[in-house]
N, C-alpha and C positions, 0 to 999 in steps of 0.2 A: 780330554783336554788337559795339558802338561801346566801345572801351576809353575811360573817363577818364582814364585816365593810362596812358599807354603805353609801352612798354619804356626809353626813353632821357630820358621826362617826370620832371622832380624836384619830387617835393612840397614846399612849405612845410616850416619843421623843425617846428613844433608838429604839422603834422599826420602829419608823415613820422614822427615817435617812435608818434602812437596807433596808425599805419595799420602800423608794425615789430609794435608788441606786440599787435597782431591777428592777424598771418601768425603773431606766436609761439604763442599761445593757440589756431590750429589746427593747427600740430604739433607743439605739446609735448608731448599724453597718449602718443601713440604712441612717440616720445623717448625718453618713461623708461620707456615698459613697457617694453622689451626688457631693457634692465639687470636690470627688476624679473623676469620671468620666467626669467630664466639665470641671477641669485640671484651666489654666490660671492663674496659684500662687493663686489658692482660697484655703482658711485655715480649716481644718476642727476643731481647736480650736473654728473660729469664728461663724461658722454653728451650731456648739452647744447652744454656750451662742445665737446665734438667733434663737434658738429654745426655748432655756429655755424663751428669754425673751417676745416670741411670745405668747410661752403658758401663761405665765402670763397675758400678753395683754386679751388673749382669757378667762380665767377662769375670770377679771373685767368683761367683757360685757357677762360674760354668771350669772354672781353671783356668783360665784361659785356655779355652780349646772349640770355641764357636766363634769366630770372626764374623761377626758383624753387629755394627752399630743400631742401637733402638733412640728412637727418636718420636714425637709426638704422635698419636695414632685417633687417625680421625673418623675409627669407630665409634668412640665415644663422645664426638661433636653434640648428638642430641642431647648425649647423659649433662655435658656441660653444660650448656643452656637452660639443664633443668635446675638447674644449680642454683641460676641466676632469675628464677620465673617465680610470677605471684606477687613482684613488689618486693621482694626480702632485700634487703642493706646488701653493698659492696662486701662491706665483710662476711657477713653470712653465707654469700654466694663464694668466695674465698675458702672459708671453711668447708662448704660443700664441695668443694675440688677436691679438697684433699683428703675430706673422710670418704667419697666418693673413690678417689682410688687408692685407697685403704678396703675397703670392700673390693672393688673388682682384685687387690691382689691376695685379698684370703682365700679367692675362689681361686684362685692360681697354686697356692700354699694348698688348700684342701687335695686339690686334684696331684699334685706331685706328692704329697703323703700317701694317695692312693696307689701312685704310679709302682713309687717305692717299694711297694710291698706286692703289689700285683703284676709287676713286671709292663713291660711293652709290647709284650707278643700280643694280645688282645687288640691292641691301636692296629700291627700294619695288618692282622687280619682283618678290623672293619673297616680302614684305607689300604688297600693294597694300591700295586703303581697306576691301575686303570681308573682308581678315585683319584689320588693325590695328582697326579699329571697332569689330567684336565684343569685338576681346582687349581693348579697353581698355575696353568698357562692361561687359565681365567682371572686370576689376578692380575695379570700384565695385559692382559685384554682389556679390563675394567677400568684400567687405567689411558686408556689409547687414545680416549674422547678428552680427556684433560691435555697430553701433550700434544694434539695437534690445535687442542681450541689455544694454548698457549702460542703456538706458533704463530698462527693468527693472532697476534694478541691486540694489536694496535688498527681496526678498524670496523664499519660496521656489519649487522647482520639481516639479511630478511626476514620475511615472516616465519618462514619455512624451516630460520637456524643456519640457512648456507652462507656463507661471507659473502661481503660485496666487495669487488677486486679493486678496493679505492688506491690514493699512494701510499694512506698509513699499511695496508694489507701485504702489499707488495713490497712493503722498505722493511714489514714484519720478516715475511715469507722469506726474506734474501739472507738474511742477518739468522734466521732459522736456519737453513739450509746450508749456510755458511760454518755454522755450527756443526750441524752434523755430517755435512764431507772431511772438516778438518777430524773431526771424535775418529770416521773412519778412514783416514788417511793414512793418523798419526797410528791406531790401532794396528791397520792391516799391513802397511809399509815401514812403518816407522823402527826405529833401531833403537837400544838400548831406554833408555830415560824415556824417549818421545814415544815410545809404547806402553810405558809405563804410566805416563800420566797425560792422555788422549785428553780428557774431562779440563782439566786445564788449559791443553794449549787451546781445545775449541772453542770454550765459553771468551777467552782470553779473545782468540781471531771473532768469536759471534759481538763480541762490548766494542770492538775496535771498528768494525763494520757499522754497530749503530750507535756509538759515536759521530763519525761521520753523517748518517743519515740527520744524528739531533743540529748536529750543527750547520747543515744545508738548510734544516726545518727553523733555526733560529736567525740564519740569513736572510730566508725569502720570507720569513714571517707566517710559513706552512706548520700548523700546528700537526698536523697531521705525522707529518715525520721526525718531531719529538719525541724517536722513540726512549731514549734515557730519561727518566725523572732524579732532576737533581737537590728534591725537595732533602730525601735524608742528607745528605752534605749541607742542605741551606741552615737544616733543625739544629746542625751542632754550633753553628754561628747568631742563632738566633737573638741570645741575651748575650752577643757580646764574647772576646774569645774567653772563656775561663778552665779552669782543672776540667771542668765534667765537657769539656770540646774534647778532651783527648780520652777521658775516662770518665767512666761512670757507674757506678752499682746498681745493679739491673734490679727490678722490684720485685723481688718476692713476695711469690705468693704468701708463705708463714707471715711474713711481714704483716701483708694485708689480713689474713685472717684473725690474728688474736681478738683484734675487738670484738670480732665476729662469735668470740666466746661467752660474751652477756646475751646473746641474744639465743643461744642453744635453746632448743627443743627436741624431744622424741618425735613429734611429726616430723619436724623438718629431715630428722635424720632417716627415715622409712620411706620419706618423699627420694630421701637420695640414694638408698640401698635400692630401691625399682627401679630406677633410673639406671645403675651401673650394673649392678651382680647382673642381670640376663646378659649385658652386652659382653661381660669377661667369656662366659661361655661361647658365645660367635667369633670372640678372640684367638681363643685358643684354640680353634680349629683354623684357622691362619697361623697362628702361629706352628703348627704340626706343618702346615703345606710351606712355611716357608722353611724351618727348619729338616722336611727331607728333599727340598729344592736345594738349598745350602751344602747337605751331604752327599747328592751328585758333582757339586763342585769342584767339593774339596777330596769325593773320594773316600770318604770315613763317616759311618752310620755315627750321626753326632744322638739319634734317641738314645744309642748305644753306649755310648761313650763321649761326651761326660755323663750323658744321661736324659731323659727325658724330666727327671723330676729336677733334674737340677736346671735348665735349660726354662724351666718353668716356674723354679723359684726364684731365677734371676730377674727374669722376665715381671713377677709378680711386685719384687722388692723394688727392682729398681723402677717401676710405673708409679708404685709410692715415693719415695724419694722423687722421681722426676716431676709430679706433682705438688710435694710440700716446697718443692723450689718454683716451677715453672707454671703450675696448676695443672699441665697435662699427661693422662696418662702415656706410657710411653708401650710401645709395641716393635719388634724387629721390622727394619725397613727391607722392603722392596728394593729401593734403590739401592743400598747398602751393597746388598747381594748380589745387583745386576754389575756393579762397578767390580767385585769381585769377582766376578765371570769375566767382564769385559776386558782388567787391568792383568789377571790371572794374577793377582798378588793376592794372597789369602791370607796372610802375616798380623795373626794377632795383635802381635806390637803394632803395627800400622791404625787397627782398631784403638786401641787403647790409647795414641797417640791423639788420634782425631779426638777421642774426648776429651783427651785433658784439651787441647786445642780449642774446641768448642767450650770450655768451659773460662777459658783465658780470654778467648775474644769478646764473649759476653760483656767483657767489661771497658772492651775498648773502641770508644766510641765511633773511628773514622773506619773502621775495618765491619763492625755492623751497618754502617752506612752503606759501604760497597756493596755489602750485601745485598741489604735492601733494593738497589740501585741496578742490579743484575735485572736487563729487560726482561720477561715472561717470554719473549720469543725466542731471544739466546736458552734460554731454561730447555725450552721448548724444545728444541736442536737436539739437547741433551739427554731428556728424557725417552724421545723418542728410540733412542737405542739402550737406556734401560729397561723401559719397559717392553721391548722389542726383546730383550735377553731372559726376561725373568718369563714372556709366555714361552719362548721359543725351550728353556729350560725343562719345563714342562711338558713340552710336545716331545722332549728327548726320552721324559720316561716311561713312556710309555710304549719305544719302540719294543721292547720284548713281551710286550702284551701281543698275544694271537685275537687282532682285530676281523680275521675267520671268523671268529665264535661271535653270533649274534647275542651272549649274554655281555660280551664284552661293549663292544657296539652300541648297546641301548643303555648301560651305564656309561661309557665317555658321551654319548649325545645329550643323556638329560642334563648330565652336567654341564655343557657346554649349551647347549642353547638355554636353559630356564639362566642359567650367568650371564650368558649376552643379553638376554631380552630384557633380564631386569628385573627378573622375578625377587624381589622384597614386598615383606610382609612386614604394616606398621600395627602395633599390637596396646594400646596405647601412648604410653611416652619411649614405647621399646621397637626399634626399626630390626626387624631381624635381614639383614647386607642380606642384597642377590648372589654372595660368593657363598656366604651361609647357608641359603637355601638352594640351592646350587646343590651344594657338597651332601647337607642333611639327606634330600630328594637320591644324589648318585650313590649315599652309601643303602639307603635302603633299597635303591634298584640292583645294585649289588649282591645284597642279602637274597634281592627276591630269585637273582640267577644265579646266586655262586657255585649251585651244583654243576653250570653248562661253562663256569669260564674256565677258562685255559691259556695257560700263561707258555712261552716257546724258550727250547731249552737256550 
């Protein structure tokens, strides 16, 4: 696949701003849902700007030479909630965010001191491409129940889980679909600009579609087809127009935690080291599948070069940081990576842009609204050819594996079905991800055939 623009290419500014708030508009939703799911006054303003400011972190220790965006990682969802469990104070649970990924990114520091010194040869031996393939087109798989239940977003469901084909289903499903013909229109047909930034014109044609449907739904008095919620635009009017309508300083986490510094304890802080260090470990082996998914992209063995210790200090530092601002740790996006296969624009600057970006908007209050405001079915539309790119990435590297050799075979199956099925393991407050156990399961099936596989020249 021929990049337009490739890692070190710098866009024009006019088109480096639309092609930044492109990469933002594919992963923002995932962003703030993490905030919104672990609940506890956590701000999805501030999740942003600690993502934007993480990626930055992460693009200094890698050189800029990894393009892609890290943003909230909802591995760590359980560790959050431990945070906030037992009764403890807001602040306390504050504090435990952040000494929380403070701990998961020493484990990230520990293992790139190790890297350093021990080189990378060791990693693609125990993932070669018949691991990582699978695992990483099991990533995009594991995500596929999400964007189409988004598609679906606006109606109900049976017992069974299957939608009922009400008018909210059907004004979802049109306004989805709407989406993603325009993503692949503008993609496959499209000329200069309009290929470059598919994510926009579709989301744009999916909001304009159900626009339409809300306002049919607000005519006929059909709540059903209210697919737009126009509650964030109502919240900036709520006390009246003032300064914080247009602007506003997103809450910080630091902010909330200091009180949380009378109330320290040694338990509390053990309570929250079990909670995160196991889950850095399940991390970082996503974070390998996504970073040599990334380097089929672009082309360039990025363990390589800038490195895998670096790659993984970026990763480490900037989850703290992204945490002391937003409370979440942060981890390389999926979407990130699939918007760069999809836009073929790989351009650092483009990366680096979107964060300052994300990090500007955090504070401006009518353009987080938008945000917010973007239906789940438009999303939906969108995702679906994300994460349609990031399995299909996957399935790419594995074509030079000799799928002949039944040692090959029984490592991409086990990892491919214990991923689908669902195989996780909860181990007290530690969920070890089916992509985890998955991957754990296909290297050691690996090990146990590596003398029968055979890779084709």
């Amino acid at each position: 696949m021929k990049l337009i623009y490739n890692v070190k290419d710098k866009p024009k500014f006019p088109q480096l701003i639309v092609f930044a708030i492109q990469q933002l508009l594919a992963i923002m939703a995932a962003t703030i849902a993490v905030p919104a799911i672990v609940e506890n006054g956590m701000s999805a303003s501030a999740a942003l700007f600690g993502a934007g400011a993480g990626t930055i972190i992460y693009q200094l220790f890698t050189k800029f030479k990894s393009p892609v965006f890290l943003g909230s990682s909802f591995a760590f969802i359980g560790s959050m909630l431990a945070a906030f469990a037992g009764g403890v104070s807001m602040s306390l649970g504050y504090l435990g965010l952040i000494l929380g990924a403070v701990f998961a990114g020493l484990v990230y520091v520990i293992i790139a001191i190790i890297v350093k010194f021990a080189g990378v040869n060791w990693i693609n031996k125990l993932m070669p491409p018949v691991v990582i393939g699978p695992t990483v087109a099991l990533i995009g798989l594991s995500l596929a129940g999400a964007a189409v239940k988004d598609a679906f977003s606006y109606g109900p469901q049976d017992s069974n889980g299957s939608f009922i084909m009400s008018a909210g289903i059907w004004a979802s499903l049109v306004c989805a679909l709407v989406t993603l013909a325009v993503v692949i229109i503008c993609s496959v047909y499209g000329k200069k600009m309009a290929k470059l930034i598919p994510f926009i014109i579709g989301i744009l044609a999916g909001y304009a579609v159900a626009m339409v449907f809300t306002l049919i739904g607000i005519a006929t008095g059909n709540d059903a087809l209210r697919i737009i919620d126009f509650a964030p635009f109502k919240a900036l009017v709520a006390d009246g127009v003032t300064l914080s309508t247009f602007v506003a300083v997103p809450e910080f986490s630091f902010l909330k935690a200091i009180k949380g510094v009378d109330e320290f304890s040694w338990t509390y802080v053990a309570t929250i080291a079990v909670a995160y260090i196991p889950v850095a470990f399940v991390v970082f082996a996503e974070h390998i599948a996504d970073h040599k998914n990334l380097s089929t992209i672009i082309e360039s063995e990025l363990l390589e070069e800038p490195g895998l210790h670096r790659t993984l200090l970026g990763d480490g530092v900037g989850s703290i940081v992204g945490a002391v601002f937003g409370g979440c740790p942060n981890t390389t996006y999926g979407e990130s990576v699939g918007c760069v296969a999809i836009t073929r624009n790989a351009s650092v600057v483009t990366i680096t842009a979107t964060a300052i970006i994300a990090m500007l908007i955090s504070f401006i209050s009518p353009f987080v609204a938008f945000l917010d405001s973007i239906p789940g079915c438009v999303m939906g539309g969108v995702c679906i050819t994300l994460y349609g790119f990031i399995a299909v990435s996957g399935l790419k590297m594995i074509q030079k594996v000799d799928l002949e050799s039944n040692g090959n075979l029984f490592t991409a199956s086990v990892i491919l079905i214990c991923g689908i099925g669902g195989m996780a393991i909860a181990i007290g407050k530690v969920t070890i991800t089916a992509i985890a156990c998955a991957l754990i399961l296909g290297i050691l099936t690996n090990i146990l055939v590596s003398k029968k596989n055979k890779t084709k020249d």
